[in-house]
KEPA-737806 format. One record per residue: residue number from 1; residue in three letters; x, y, z of N, C-alpha, C in turn. Coordinates in nm, 3 decimals, always signed. Last residue first. Layout:
<NUM 'ALA' <X Y Z> <X Y Z> <X Y Z>>
...
//
This chain:
<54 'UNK' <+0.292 -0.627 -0.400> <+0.136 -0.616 -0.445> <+0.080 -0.769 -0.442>>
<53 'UNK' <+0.621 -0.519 -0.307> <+0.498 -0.622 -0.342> <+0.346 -0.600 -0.294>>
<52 'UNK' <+0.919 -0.354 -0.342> <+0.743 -0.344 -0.350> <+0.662 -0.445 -0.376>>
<51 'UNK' <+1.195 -0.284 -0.197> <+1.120 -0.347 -0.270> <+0.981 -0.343 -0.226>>
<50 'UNK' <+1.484 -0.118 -0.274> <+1.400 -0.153 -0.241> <+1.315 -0.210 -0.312>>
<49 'UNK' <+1.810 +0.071 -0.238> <+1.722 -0.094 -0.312> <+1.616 -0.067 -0.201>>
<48 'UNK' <+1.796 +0.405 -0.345> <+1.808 +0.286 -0.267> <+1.755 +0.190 -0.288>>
<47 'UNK' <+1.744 +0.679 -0.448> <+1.875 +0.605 -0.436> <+1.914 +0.474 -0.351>>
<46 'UNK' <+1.452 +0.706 -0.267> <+1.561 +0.772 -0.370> <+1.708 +0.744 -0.354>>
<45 'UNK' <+1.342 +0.658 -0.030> <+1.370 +0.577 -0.095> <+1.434 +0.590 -0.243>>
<44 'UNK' <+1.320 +0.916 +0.104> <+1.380 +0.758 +0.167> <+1.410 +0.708 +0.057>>
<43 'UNK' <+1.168 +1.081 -0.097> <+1.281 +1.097 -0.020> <+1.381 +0.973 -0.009>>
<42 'UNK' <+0.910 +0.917 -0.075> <+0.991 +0.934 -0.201> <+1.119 +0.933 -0.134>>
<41 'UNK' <+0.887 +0.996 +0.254> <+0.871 +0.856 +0.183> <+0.959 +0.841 +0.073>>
<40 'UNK' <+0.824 +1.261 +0.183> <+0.943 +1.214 +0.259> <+0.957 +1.087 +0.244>>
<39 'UNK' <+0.646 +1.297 +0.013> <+0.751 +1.352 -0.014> <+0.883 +1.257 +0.046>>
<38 'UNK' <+0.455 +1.186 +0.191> <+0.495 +1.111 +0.043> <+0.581 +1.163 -0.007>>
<37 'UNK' <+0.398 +1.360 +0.383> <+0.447 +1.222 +0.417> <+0.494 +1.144 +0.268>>
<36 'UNK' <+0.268 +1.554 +0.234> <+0.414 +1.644 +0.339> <+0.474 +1.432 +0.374>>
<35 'UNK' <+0.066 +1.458 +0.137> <+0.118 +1.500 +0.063> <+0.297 +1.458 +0.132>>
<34 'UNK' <-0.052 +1.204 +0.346> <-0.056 +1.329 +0.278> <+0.033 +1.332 +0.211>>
<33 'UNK' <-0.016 +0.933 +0.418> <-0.145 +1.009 +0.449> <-0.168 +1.096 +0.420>>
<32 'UNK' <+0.162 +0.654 +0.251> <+0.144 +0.769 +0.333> <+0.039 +0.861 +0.318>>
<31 'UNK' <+0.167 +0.335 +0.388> <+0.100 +0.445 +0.308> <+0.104 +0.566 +0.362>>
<30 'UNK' <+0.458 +0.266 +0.513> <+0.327 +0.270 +0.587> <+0.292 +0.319 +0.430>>
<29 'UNK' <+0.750 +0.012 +0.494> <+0.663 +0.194 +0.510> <+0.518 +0.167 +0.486>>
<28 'UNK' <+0.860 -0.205 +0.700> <+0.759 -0.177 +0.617> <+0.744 -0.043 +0.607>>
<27 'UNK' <+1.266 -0.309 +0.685> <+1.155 -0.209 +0.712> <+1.030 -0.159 +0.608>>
<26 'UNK' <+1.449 -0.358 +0.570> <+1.413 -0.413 +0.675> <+1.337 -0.375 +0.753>>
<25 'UNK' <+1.524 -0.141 +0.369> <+1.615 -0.141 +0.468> <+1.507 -0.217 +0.610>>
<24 'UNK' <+1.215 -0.125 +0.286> <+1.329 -0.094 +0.264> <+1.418 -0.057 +0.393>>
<23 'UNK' <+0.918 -0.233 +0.152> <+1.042 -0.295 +0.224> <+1.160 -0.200 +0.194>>
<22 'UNK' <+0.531 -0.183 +0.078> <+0.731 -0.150 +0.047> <+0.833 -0.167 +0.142>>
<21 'UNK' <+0.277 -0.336 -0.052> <+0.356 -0.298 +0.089> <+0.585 -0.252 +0.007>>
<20 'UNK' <-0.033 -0.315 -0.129> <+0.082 -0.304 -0.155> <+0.174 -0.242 -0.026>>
<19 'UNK' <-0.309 -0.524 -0.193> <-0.247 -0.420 -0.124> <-0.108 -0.453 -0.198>>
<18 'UNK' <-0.633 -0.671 -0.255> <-0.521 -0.684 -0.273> <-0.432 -0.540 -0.200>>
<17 'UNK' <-0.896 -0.865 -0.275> <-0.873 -0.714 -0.272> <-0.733 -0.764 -0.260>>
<16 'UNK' <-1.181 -1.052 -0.455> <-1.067 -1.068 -0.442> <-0.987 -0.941 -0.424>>
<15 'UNK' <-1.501 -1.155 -0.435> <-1.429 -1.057 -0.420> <-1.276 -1.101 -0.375>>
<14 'UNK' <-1.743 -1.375 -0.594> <-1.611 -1.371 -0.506> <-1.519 -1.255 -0.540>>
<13 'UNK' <-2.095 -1.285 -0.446> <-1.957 -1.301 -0.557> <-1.813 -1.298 -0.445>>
<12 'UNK' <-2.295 -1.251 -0.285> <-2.269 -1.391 -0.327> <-2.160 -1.370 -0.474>>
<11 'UNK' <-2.286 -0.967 -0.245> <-2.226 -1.093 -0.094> <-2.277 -1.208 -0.147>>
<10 'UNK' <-2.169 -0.751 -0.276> <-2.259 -0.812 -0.357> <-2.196 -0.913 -0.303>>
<9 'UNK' <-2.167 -0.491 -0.114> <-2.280 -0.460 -0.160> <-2.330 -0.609 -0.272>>
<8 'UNK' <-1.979 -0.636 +0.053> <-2.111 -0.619 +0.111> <-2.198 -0.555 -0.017>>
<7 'UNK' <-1.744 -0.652 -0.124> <-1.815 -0.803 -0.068> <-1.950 -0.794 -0.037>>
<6 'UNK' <-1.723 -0.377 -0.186> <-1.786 -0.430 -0.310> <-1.852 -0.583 -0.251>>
<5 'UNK' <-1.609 -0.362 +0.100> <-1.756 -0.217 +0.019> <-1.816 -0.319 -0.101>>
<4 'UNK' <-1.412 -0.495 +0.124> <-1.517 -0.479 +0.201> <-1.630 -0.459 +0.132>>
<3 'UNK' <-1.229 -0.357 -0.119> <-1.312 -0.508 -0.120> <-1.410 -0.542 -0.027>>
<2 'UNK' <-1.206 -0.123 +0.013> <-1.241 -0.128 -0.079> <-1.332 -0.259 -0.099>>
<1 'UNK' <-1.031 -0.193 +0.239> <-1.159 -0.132 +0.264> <-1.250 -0.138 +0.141>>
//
């Protein structure tokens, strides 16, 4: 959404946006939306392989 905002306010540069996604156990987690969801997220993923790409 971000890179949106900066493409439209300057729509002859090249905007480059990027994300991050986490894999664990064969599975995408989402961003989480609050607080009470990032706990549990952390949670999950305390004591376990995983992985993060940006």
């Amino acid at each position: 959404m971000k890179a949106d905002y900066v493409s439209n306010k300057y729509p002859h540069a090249l905007v480059i946006g990027a994300d991050t996604i986490v894999f664990l156990k064969k599975q995408i987690l989402n961003k989480p939306i609050n607080n009470s969801q990032a706990k549990k997220m952390l949670s999950l993923l305390s004591g376990e392989t995983h992985h993060v790409y940006t």
